[in-house]
C-alpha positions in Angstrom: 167.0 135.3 84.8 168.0 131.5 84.3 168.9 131.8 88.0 165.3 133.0 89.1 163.9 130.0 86.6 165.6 127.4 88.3 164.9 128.6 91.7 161.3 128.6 90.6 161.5 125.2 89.4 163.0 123.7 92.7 160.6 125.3 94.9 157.6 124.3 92.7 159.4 120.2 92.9 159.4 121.0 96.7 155.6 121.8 97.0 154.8 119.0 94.8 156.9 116.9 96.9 155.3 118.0 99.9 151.4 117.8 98.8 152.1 114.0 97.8 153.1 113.3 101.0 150.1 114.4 102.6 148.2 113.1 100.2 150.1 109.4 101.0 149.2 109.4 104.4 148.3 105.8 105.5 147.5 104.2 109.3 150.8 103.8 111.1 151.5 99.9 112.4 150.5 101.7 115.6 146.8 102.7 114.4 146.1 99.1 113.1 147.4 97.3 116.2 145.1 99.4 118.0 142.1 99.1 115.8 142.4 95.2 116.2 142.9 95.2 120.0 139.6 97.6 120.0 137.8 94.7 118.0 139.3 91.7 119.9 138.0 94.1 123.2 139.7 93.7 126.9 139.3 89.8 127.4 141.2 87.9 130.6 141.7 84.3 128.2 143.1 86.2 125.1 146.2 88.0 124.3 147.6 89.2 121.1 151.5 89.4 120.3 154.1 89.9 117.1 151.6 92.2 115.9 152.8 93.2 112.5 151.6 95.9 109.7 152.9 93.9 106.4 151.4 96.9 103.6 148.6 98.7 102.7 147.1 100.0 99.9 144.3 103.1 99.9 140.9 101.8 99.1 137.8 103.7 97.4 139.6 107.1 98.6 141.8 109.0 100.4 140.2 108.5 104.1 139.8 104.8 103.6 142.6 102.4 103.3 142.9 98.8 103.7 146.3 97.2 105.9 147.8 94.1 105.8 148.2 92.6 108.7 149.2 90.0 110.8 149.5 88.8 114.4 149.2 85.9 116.6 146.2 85.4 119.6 146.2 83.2 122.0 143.3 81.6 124.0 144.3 80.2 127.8 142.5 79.5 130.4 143.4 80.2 134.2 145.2 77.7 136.2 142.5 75.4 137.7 140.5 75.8 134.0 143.1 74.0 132.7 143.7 71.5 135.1 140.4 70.5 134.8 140.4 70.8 130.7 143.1 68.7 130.6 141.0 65.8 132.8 139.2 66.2 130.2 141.5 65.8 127.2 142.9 62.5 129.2 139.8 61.4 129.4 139.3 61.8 125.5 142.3 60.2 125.0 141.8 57.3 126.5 138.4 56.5 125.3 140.1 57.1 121.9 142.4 54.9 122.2 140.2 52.3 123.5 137.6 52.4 120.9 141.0 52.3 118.2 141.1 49.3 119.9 138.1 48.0 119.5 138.2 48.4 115.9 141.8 46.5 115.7 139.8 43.0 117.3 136.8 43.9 114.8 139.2 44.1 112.1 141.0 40.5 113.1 137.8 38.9 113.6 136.7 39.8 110.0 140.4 38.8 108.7 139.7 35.1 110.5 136.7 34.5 108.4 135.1 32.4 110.9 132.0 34.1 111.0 132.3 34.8 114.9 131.4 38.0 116.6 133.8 40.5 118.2 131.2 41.7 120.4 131.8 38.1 122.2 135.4 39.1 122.8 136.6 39.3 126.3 139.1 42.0 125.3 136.1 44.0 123.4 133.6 43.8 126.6 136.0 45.3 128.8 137.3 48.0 126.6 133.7 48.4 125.4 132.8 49.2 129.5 136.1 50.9 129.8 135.2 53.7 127.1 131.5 53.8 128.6 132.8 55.2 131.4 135.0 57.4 130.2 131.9 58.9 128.0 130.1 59.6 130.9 132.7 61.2 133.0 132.8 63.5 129.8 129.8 64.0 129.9 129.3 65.3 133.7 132.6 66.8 134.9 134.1 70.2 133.7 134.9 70.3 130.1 134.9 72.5 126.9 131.1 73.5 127.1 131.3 74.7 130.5 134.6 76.7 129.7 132.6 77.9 126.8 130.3 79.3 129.3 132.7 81.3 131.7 134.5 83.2 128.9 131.4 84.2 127.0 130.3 85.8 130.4 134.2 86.8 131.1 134.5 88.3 127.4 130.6 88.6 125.5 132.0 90.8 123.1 134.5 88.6 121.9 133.8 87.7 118.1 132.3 84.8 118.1 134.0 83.0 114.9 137.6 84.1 116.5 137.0 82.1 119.5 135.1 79.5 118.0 139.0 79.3 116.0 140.8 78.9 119.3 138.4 77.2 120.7 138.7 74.0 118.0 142.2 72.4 118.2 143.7 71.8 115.0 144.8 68.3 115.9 141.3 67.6 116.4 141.5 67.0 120.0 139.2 68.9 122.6 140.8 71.6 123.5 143.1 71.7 126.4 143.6 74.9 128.2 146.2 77.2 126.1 145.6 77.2 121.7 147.5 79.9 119.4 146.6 80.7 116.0 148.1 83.2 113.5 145.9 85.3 111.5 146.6 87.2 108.6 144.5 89.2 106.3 143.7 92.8 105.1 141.8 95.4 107.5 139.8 98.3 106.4 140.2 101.2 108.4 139.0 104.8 107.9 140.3 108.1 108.7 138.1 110.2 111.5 139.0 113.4 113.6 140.1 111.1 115.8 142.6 109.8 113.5 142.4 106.2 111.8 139.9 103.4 112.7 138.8 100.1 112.1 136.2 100.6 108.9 133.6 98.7 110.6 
């Protein structure tokens, strides 16, 4: 009898066992990476690696659960793209650099107390023509806008704040070509016949 009991007992602790782990069933690291590549779409410029599912937790029910993730995209443009984008980012640089300079004689003239004006400065005329120019080859040749415009019609159902991210160098310089970010941050996904998706 105490035999039978206890054989009873174990197989009751097995189906238990074996309910909660269907109940537990969550999106695999494989279901998330895929529900992200489906939202990021097939784009030329972007590619997404070291793709990782951190945790998860289930949300309002069983079929919906919420993943931590995180990964790394990168935004490049082709080979003559980024030639010309970094033309451009030269060109930025030195006009920078020249108006930095601008503001060093403005700064020494105000030091002097003499009342004089920088604008009279040899040094200032020429860097003040200098970074003229500069603007206005900005202004005409290949640049960010006009990359802007080839991947929207490359990629148009790229999300738009993603690549406004890459887009925007962190260092605050225009961008040059090739810019990686690292996102992280929880995704809802849902469970369907076809298995788990992104909960849009």
């Amino acid at each position: 009898m105490k035999i039978r009991i206890n054989a009873r007992i174990v197989l009751c602790a097995s189906m238990a066992f074996l309910l909660a782990a269907c109940g537990s069933s969550s999106p695999s690291e494989s279901d998330a990476k895929q529900a992200v590549q489906a939202e990021l779409g097939d784009c030329k410029y972007v590619h997404m690696s070291d793709f990782t599912r951190v945790n998860g937790q289930q949300a309002t029910d069983e079929n919906h659960y919420e993943v931590q993730v995180k990964y790394t995209v990168t935004l490049e443009a082709d080979s003559d793209q980024k030639e010309k984008l970094q033309a451009q980012l030269d060109r930025f640089t030195q006009r920078n650099d020249l108006i930095k300079q601008q503001m060093q004689i403005l700064k020494n003239y105000q030091a002097q107390g003499t009342g004089d004006s920088p604008y009279n400065d040899p040094t200032w005329k020429d860097d003040d023509q200098k970074q003229k120019a500069f603007y206005q080859e900005m202004a005409t040749s290949y640049g960010t806008a006009a990359f802007e415009r080839e991947f929207r019609q490359a990629c148009p159902s790229f999300p738009e704040k993603v690549f406004f991210q890459l887009l925007t160098k962190t260092d605050g310089a225009v961008f040059n070509g090739k810019n990686a970010l690292d996102f992280s941050y929880m995704l809802p996904m849902v469970k369907t016949d076809n298995g788990w998706q992104l909960d849009r």
